[in-house]
mmJSON file of the N, C-alpha and C atoms, coordinates in Angstrom:
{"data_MODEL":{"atom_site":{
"group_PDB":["ATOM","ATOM","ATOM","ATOM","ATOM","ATOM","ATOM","ATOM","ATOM","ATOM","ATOM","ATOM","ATOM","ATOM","ATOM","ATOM","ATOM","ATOM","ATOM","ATOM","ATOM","ATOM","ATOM","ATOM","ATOM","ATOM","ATOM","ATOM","ATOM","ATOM","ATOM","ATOM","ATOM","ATOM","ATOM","ATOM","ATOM","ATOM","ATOM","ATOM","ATOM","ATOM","ATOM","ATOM","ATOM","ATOM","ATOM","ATOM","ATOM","ATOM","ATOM","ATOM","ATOM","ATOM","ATOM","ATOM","ATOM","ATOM","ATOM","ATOM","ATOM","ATOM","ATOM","ATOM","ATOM","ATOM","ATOM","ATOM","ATOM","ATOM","ATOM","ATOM","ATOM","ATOM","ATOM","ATOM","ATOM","ATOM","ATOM","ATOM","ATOM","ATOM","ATOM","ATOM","ATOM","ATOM","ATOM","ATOM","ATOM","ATOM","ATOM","ATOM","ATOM","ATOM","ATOM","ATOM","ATOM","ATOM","ATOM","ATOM","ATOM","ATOM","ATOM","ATOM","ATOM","ATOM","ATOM","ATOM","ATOM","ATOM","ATOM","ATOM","ATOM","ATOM","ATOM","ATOM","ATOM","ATOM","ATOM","ATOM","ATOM","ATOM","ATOM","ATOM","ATOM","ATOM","ATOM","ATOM","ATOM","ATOM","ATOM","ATOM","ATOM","ATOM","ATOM","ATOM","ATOM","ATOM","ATOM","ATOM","ATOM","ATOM","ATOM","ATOM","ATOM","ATOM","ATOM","ATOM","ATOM","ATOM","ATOM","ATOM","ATOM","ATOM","ATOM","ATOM","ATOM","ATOM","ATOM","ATOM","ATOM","ATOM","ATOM","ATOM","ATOM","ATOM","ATOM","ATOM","ATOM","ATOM","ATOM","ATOM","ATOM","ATOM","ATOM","ATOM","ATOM","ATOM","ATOM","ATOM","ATOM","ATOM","ATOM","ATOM","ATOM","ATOM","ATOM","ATOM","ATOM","ATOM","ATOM","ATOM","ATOM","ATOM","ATOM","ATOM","ATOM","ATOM","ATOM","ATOM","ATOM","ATOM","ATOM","ATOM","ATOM","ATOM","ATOM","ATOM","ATOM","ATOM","ATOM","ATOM","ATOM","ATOM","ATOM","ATOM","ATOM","ATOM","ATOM","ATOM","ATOM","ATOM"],
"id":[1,2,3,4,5,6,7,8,9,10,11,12,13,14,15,16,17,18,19,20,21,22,23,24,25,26,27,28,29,30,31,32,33,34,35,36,37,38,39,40,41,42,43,44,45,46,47,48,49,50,51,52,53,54,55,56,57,58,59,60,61,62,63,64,65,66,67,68,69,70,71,72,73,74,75,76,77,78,79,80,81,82,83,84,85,86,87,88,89,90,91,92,93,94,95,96,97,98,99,100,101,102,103,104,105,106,107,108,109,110,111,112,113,114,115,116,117,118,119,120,121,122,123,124,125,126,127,128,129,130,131,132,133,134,135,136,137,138,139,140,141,142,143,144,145,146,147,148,149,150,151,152,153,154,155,156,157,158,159,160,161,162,163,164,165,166,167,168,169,170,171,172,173,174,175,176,177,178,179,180,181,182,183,184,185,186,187,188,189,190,191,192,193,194,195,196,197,198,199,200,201,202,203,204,205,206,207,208,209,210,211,212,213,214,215,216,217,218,219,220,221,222],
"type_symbol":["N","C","C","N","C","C","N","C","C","N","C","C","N","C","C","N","C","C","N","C","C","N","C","C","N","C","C","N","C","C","N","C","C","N","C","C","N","C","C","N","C","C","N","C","C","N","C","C","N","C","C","N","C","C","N","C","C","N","C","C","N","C","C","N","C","C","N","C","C","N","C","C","N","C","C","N","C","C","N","C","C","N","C","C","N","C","C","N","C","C","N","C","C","N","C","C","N","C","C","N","C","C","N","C","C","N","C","C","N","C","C","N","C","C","N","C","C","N","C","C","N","C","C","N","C","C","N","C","C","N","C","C","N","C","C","N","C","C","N","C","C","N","C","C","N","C","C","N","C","C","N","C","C","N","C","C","N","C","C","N","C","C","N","C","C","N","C","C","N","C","C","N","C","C","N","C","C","N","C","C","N","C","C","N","C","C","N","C","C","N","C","C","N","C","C","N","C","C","N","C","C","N","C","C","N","C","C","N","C","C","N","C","C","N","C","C","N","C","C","N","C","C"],
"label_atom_id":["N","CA","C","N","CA","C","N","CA","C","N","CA","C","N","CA","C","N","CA","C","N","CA","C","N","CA","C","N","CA","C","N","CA","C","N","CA","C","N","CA","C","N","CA","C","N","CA","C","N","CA","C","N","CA","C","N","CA","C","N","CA","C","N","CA","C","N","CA","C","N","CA","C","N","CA","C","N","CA","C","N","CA","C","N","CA","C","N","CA","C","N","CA","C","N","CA","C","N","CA","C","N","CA","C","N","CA","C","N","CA","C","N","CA","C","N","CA","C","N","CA","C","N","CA","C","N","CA","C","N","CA","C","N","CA","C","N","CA","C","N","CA","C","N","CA","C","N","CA","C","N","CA","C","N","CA","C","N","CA","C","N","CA","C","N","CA","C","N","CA","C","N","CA","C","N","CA","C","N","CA","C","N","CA","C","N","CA","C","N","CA","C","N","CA","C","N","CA","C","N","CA","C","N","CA","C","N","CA","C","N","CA","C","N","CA","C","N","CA","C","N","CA","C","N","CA","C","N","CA","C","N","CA","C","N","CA","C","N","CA","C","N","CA","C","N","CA","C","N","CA","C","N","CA","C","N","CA","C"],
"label_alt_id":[null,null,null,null,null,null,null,null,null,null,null,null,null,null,null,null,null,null,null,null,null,null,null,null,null,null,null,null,null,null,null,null,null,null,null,null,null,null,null,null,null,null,null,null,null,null,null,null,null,null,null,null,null,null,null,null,null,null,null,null,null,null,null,null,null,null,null,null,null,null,null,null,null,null,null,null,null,null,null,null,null,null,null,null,null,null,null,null,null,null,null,null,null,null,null,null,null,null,null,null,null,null,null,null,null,null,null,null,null,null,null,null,null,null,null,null,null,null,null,null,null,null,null,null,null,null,null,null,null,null,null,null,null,null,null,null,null,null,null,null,null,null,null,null,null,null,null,null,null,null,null,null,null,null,null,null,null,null,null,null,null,null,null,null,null,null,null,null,null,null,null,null,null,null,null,null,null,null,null,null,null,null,null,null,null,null,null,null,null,null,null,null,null,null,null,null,null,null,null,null,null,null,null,null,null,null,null,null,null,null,null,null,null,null,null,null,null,null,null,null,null,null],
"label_comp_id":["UNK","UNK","UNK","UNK","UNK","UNK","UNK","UNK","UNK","UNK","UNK","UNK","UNK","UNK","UNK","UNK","UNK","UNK","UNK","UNK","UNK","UNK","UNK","UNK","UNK","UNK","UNK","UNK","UNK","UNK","UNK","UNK","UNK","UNK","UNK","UNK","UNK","UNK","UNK","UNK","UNK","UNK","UNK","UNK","UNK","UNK","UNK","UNK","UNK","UNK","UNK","UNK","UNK","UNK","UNK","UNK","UNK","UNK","UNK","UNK","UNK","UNK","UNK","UNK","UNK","UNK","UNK","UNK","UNK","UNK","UNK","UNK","UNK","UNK","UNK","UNK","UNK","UNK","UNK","UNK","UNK","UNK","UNK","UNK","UNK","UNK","UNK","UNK","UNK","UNK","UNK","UNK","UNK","UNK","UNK","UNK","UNK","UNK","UNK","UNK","UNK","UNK","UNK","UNK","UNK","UNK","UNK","UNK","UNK","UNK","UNK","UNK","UNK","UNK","UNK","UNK","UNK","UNK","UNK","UNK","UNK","UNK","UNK","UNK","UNK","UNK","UNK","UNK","UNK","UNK","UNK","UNK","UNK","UNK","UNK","UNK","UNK","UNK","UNK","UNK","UNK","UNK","UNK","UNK","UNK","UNK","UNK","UNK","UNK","UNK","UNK","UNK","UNK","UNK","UNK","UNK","UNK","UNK","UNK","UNK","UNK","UNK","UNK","UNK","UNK","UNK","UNK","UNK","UNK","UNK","UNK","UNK","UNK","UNK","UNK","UNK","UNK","UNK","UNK","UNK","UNK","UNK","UNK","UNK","UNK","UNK","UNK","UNK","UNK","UNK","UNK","UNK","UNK","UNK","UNK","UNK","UNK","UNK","UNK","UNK","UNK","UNK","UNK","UNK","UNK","UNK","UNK","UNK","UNK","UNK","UNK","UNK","UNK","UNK","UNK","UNK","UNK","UNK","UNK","UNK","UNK","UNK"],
"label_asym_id":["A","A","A","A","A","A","A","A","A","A","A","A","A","A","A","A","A","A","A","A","A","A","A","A","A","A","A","A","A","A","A","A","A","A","A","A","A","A","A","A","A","A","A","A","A","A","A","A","A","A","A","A","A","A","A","A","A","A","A","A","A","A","A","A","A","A","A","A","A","A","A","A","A","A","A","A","A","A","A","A","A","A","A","A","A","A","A","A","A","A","A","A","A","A","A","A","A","A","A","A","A","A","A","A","A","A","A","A","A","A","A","A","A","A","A","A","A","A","A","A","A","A","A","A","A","A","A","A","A","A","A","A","A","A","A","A","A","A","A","A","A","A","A","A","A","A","A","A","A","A","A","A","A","A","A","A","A","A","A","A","A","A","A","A","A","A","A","A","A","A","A","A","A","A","A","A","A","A","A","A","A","A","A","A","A","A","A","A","A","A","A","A","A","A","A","A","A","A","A","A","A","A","A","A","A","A","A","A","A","A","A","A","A","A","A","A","A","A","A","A","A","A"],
"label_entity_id":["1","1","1","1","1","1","1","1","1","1","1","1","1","1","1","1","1","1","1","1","1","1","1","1","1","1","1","1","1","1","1","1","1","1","1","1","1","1","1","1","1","1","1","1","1","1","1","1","1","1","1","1","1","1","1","1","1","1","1","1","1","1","1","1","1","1","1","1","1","1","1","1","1","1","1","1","1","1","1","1","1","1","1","1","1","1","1","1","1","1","1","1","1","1","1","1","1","1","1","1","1","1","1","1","1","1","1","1","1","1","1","1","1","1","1","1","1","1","1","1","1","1","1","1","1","1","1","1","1","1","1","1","1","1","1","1","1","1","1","1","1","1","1","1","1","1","1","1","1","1","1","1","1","1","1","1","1","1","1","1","1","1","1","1","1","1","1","1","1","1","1","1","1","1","1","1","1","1","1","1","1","1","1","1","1","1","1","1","1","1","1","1","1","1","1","1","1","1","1","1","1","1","1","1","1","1","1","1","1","1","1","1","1","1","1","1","1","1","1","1","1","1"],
"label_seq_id":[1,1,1,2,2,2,3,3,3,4,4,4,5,5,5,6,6,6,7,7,7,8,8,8,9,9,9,10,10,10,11,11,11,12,12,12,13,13,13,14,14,14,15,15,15,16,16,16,17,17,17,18,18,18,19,19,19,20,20,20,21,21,21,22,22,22,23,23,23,24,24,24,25,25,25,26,26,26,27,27,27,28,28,28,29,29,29,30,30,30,31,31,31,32,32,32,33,33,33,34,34,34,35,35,35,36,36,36,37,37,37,38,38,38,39,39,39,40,40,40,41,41,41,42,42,42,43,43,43,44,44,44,45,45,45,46,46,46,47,47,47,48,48,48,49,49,49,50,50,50,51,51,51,52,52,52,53,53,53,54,54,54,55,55,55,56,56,56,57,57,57,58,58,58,59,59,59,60,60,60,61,61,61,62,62,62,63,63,63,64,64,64,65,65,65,66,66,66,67,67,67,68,68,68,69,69,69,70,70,70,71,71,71,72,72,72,73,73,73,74,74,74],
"pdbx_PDB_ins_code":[null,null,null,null,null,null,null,null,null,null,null,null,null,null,null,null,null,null,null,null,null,null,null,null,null,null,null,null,null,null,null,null,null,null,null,null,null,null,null,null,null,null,null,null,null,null,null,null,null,null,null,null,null,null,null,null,null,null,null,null,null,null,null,null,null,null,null,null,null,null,null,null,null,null,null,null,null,null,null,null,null,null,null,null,null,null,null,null,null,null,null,null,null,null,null,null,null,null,null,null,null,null,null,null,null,null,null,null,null,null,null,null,null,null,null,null,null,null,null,null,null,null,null,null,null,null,null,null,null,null,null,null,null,null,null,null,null,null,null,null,null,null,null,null,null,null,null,null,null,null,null,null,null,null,null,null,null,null,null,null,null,null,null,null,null,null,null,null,null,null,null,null,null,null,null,null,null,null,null,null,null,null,null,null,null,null,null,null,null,null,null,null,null,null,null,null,null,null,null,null,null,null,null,null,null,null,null,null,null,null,null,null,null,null,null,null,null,null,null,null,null,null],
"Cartn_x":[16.496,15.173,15.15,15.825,15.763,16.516,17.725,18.317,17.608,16.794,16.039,14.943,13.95,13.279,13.701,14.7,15.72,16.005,16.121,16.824,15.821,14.667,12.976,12.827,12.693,12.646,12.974,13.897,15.468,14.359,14.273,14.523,13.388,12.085,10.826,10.878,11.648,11.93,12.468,13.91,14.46,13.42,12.434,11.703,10.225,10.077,9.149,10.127,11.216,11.763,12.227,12.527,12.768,11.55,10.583,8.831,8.441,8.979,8.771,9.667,10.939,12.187,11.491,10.567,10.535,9.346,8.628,7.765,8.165,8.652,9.68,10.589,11.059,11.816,10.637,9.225,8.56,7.979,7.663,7.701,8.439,9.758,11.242,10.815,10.464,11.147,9.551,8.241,7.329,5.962,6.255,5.67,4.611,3.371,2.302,1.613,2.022,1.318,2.607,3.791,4.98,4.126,4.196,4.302,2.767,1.605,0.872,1.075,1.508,1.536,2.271,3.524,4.382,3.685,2.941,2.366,0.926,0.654,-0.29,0.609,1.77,2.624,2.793,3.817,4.299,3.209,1.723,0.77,0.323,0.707,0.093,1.276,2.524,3.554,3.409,3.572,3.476,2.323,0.95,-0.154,0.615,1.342,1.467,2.678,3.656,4.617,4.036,2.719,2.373,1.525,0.579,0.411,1.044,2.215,3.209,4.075,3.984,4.719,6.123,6.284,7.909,7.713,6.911,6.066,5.191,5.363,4.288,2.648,1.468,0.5,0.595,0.937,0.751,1.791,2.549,3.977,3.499,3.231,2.76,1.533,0.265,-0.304,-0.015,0.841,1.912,2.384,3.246,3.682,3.027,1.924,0.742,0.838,-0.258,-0.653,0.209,1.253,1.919,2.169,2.711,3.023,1.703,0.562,-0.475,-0.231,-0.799,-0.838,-0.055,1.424,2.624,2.094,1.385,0.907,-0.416,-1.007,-2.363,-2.02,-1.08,-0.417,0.592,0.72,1.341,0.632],
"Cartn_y":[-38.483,-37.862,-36.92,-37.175,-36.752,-35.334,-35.538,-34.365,-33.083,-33.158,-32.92,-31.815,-32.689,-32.535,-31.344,-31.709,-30.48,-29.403,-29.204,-28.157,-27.304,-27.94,-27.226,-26.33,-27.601,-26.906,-25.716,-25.767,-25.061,-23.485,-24.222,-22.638,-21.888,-22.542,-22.113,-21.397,-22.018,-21.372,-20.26,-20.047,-18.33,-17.899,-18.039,-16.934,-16.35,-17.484,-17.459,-15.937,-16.453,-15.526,-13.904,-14.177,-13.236,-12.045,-12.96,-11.441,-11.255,-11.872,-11.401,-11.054,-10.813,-9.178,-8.556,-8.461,-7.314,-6.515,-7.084,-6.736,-6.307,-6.876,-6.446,-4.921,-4.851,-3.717,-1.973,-2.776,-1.539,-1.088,-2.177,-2.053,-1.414,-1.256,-0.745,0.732,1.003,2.053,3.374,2.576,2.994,2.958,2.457,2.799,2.014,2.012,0.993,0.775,1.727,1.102,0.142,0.435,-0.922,-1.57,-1.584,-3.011,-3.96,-3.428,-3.886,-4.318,-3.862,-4.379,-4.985,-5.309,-6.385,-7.831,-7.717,-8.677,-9.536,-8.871,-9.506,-10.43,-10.157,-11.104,-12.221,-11.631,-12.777,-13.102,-12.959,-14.021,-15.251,-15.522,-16.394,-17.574,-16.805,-17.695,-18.312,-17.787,-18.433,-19.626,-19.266,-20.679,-21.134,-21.302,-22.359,-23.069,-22.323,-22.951,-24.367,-23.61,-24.535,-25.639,-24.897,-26.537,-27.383,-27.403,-27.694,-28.925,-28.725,-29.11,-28.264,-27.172,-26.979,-26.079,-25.645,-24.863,-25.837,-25.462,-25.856,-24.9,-25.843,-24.649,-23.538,-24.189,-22.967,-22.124,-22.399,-21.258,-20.227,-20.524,-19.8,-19.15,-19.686,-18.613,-17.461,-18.115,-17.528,-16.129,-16.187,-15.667,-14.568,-14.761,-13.958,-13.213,-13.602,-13.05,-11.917,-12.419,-11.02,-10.318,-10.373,-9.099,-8.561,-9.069,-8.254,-7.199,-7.85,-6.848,-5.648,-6.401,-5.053,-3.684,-4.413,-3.736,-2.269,-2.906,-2.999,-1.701,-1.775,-0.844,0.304,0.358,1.81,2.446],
"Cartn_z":[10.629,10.779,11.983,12.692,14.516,14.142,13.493,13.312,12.207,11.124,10.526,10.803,12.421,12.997,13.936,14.552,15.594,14.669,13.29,12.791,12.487,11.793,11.801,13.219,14.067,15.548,15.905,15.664,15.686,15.484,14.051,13.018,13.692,13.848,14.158,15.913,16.388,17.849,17.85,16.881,16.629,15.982,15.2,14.395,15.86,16.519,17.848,18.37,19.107,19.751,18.847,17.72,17.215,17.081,16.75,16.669,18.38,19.177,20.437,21.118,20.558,20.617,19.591,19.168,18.612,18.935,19.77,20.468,21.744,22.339,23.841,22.971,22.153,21.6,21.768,21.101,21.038,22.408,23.197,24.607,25.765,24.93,26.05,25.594,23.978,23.79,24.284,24.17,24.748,23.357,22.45,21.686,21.381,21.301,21.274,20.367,19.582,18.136,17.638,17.24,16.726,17.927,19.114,19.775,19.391,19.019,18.506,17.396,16.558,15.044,15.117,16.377,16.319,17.122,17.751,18.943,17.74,16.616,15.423,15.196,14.88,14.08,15.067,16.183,17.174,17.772,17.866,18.574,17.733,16.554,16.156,15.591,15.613,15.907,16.691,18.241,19.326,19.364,18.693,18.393,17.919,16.301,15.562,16.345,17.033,18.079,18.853,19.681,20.222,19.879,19.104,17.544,17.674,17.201,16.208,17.484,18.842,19.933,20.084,19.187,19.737,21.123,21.473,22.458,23.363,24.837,25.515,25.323,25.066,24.569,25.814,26.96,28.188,28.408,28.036,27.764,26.805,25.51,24.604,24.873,25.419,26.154,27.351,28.244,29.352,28.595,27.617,26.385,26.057,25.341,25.213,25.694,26.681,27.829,28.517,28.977,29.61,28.8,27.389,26.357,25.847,26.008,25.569,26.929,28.403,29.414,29.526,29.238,29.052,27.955,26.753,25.824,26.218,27.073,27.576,28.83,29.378,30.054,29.979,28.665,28.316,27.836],
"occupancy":[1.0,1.0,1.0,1.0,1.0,1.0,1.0,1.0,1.0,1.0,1.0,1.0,1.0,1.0,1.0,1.0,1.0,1.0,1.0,1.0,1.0,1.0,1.0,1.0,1.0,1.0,1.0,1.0,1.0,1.0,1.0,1.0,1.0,1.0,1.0,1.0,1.0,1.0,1.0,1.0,1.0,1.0,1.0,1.0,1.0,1.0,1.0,1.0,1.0,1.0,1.0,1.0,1.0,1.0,1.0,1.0,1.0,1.0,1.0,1.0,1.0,1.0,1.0,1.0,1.0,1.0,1.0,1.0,1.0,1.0,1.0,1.0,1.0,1.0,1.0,1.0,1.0,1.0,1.0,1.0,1.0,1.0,1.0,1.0,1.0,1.0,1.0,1.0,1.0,1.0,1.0,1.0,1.0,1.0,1.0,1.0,1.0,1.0,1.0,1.0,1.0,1.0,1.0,1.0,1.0,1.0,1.0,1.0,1.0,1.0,1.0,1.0,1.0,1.0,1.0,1.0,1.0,1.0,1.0,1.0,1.0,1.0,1.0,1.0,1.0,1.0,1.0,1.0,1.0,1.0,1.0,1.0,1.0,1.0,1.0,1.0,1.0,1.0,1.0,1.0,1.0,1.0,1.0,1.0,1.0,1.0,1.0,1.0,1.0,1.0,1.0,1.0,1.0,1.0,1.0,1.0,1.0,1.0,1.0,1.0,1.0,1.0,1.0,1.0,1.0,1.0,1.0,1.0,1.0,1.0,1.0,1.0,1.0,1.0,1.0,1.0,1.0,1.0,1.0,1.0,1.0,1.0,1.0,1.0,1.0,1.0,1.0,1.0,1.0,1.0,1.0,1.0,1.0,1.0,1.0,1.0,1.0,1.0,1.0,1.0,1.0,1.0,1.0,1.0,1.0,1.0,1.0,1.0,1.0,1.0,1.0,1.0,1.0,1.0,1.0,1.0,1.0,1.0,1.0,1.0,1.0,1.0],
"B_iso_or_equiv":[0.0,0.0,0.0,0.0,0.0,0.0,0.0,0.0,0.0,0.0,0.0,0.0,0.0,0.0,0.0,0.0,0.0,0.0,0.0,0.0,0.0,0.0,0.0,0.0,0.0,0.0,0.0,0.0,0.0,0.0,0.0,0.0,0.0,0.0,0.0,0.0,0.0,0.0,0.0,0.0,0.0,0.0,0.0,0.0,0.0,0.0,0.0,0.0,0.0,0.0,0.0,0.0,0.0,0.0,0.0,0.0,0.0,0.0,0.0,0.0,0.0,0.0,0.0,0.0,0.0,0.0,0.0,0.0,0.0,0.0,0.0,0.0,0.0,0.0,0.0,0.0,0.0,0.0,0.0,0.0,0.0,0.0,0.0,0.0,0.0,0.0,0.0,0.0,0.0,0.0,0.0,0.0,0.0,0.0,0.0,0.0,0.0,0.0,0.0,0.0,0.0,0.0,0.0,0.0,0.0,0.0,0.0,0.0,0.0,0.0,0.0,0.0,0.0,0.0,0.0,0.0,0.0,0.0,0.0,0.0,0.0,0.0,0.0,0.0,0.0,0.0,0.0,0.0,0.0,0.0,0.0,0.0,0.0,0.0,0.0,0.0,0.0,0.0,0.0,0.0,0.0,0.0,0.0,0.0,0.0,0.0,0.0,0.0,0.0,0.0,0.0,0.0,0.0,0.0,0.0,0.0,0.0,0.0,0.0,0.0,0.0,0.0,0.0,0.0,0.0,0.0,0.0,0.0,0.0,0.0,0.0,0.0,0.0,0.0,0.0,0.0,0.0,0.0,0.0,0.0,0.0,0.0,0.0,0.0,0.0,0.0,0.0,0.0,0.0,0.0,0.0,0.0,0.0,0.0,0.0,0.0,0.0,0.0,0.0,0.0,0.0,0.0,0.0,0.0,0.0,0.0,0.0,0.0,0.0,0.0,0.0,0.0,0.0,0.0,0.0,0.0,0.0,0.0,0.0,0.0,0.0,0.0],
"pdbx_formal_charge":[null,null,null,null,null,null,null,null,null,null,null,null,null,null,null,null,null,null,null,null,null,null,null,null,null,null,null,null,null,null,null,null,null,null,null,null,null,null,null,null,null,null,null,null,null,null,null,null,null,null,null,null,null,null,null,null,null,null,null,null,null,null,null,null,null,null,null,null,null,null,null,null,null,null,null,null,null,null,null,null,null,null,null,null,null,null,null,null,null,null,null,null,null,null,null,null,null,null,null,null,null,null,null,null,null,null,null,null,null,null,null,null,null,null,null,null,null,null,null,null,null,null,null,null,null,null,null,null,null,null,null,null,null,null,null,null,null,null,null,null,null,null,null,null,null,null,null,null,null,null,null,null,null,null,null,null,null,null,null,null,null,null,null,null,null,null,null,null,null,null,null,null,null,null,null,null,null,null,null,null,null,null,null,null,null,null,null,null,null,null,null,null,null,null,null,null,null,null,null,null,null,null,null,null,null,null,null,null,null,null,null,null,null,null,null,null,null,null,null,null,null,null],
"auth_seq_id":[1,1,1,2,2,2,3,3,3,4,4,4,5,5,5,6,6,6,7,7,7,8,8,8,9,9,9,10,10,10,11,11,11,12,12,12,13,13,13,14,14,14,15,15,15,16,16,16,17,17,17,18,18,18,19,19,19,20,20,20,21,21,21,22,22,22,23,23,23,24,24,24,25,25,25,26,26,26,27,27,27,28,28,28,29,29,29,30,30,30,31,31,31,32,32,32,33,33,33,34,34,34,35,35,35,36,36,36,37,37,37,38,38,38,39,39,39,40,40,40,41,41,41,42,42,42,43,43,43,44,44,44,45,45,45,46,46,46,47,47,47,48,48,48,49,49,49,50,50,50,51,51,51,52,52,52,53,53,53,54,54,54,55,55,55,56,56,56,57,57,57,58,58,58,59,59,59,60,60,60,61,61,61,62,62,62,63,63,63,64,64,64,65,65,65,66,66,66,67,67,67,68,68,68,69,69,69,70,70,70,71,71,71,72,72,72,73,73,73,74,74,74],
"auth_comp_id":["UNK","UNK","UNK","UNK","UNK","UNK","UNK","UNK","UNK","UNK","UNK","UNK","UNK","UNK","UNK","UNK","UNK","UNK","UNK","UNK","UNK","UNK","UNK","UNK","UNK","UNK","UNK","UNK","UNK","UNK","UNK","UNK","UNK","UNK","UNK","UNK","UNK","UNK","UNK","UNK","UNK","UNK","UNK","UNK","UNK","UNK","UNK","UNK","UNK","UNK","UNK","UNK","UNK","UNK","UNK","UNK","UNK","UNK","UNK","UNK","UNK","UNK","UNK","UNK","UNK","UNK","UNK","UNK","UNK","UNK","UNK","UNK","UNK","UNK","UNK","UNK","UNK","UNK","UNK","UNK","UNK","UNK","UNK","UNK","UNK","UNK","UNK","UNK","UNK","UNK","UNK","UNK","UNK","UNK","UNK","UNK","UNK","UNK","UNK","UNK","UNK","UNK","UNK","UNK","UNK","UNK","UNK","UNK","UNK","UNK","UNK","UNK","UNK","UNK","UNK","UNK","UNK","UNK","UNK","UNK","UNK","UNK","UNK","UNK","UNK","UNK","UNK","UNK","UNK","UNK","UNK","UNK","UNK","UNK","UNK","UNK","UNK","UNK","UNK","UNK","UNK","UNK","UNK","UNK","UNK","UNK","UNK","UNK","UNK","UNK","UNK","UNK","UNK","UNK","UNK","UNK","UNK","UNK","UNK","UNK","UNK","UNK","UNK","UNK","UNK","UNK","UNK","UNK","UNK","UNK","UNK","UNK","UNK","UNK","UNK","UNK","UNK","UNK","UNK","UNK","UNK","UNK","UNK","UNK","UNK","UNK","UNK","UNK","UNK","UNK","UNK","UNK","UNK","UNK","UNK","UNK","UNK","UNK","UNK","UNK","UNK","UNK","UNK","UNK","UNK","UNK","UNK","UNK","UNK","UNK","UNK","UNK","UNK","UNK","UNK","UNK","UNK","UNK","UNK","UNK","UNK","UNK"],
"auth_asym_id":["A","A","A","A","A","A","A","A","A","A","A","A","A","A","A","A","A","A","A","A","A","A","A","A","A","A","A","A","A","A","A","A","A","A","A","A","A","A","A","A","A","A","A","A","A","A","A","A","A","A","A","A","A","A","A","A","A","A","A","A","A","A","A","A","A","A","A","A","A","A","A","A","A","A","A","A","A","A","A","A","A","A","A","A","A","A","A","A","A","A","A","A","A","A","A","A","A","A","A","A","A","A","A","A","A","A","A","A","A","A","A","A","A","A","A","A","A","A","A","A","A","A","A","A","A","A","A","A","A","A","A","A","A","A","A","A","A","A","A","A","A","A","A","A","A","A","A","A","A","A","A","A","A","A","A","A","A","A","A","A","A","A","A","A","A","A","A","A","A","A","A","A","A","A","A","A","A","A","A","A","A","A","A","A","A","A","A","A","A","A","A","A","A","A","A","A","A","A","A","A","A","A","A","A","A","A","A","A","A","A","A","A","A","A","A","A","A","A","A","A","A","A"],
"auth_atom_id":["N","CA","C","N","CA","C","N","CA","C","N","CA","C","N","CA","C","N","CA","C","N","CA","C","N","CA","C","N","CA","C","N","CA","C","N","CA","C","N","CA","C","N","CA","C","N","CA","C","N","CA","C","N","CA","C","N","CA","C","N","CA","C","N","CA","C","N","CA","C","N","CA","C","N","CA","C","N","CA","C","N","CA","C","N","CA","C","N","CA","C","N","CA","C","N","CA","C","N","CA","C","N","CA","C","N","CA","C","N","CA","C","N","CA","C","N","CA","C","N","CA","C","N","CA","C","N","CA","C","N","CA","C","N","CA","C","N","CA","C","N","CA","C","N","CA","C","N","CA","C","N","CA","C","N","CA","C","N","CA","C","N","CA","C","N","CA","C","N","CA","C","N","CA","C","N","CA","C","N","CA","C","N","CA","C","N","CA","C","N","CA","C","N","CA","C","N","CA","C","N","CA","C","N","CA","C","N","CA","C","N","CA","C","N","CA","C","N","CA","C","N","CA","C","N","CA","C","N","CA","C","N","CA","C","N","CA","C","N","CA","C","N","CA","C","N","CA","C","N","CA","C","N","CA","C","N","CA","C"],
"pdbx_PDB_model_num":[1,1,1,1,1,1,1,1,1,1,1,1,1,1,1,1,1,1,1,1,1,1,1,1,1,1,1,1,1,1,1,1,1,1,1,1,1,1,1,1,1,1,1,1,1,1,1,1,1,1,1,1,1,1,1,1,1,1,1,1,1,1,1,1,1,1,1,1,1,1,1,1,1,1,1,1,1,1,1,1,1,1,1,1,1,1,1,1,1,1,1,1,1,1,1,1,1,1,1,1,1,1,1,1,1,1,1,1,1,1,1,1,1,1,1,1,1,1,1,1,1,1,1,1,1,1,1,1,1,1,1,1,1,1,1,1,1,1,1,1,1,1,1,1,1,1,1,1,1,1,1,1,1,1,1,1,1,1,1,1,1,1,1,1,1,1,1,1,1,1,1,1,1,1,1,1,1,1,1,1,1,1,1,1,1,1,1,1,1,1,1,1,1,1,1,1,1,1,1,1,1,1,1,1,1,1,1,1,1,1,1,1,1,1,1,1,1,1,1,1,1,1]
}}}
């Protein structure tokens, strides 16, 4: 079960990190509309992350939070 549980984990943590490289991507390159339409997607990952416990809820707001500001500032 334990191992099961870790592989879910697993999976749901690369897909977390993966929509927030891809938000950090539209961010490097300057562009704020991708980085918005990418930060829809990866903000609500990051909730169900922290739902879910594979996320601390305050990391995932942490999370947020600075990639909106980064957003918020170009």
């Amino acid at each position: 079960r334990n191992a099961a549980r870790a592989e879910v984990n697993g999976a749901r943590i690369g897909r977390i990190r993966t929509f927030v490289k891809k938000v950090e991507a539209a961010l490097n390159v300057g562009d704020k509309d991708a980085a918005q339409a990418a930060m829809k997607i990866a903000e609500p990952e990051l909730a169900r992350g922290a739902q879910l416990g594979v996320l601390h809820k305050n990391t995932a707001a942490r999370k947020v939070s600075r990639l909106a500001a980064r957003i918020k500032a170009l």
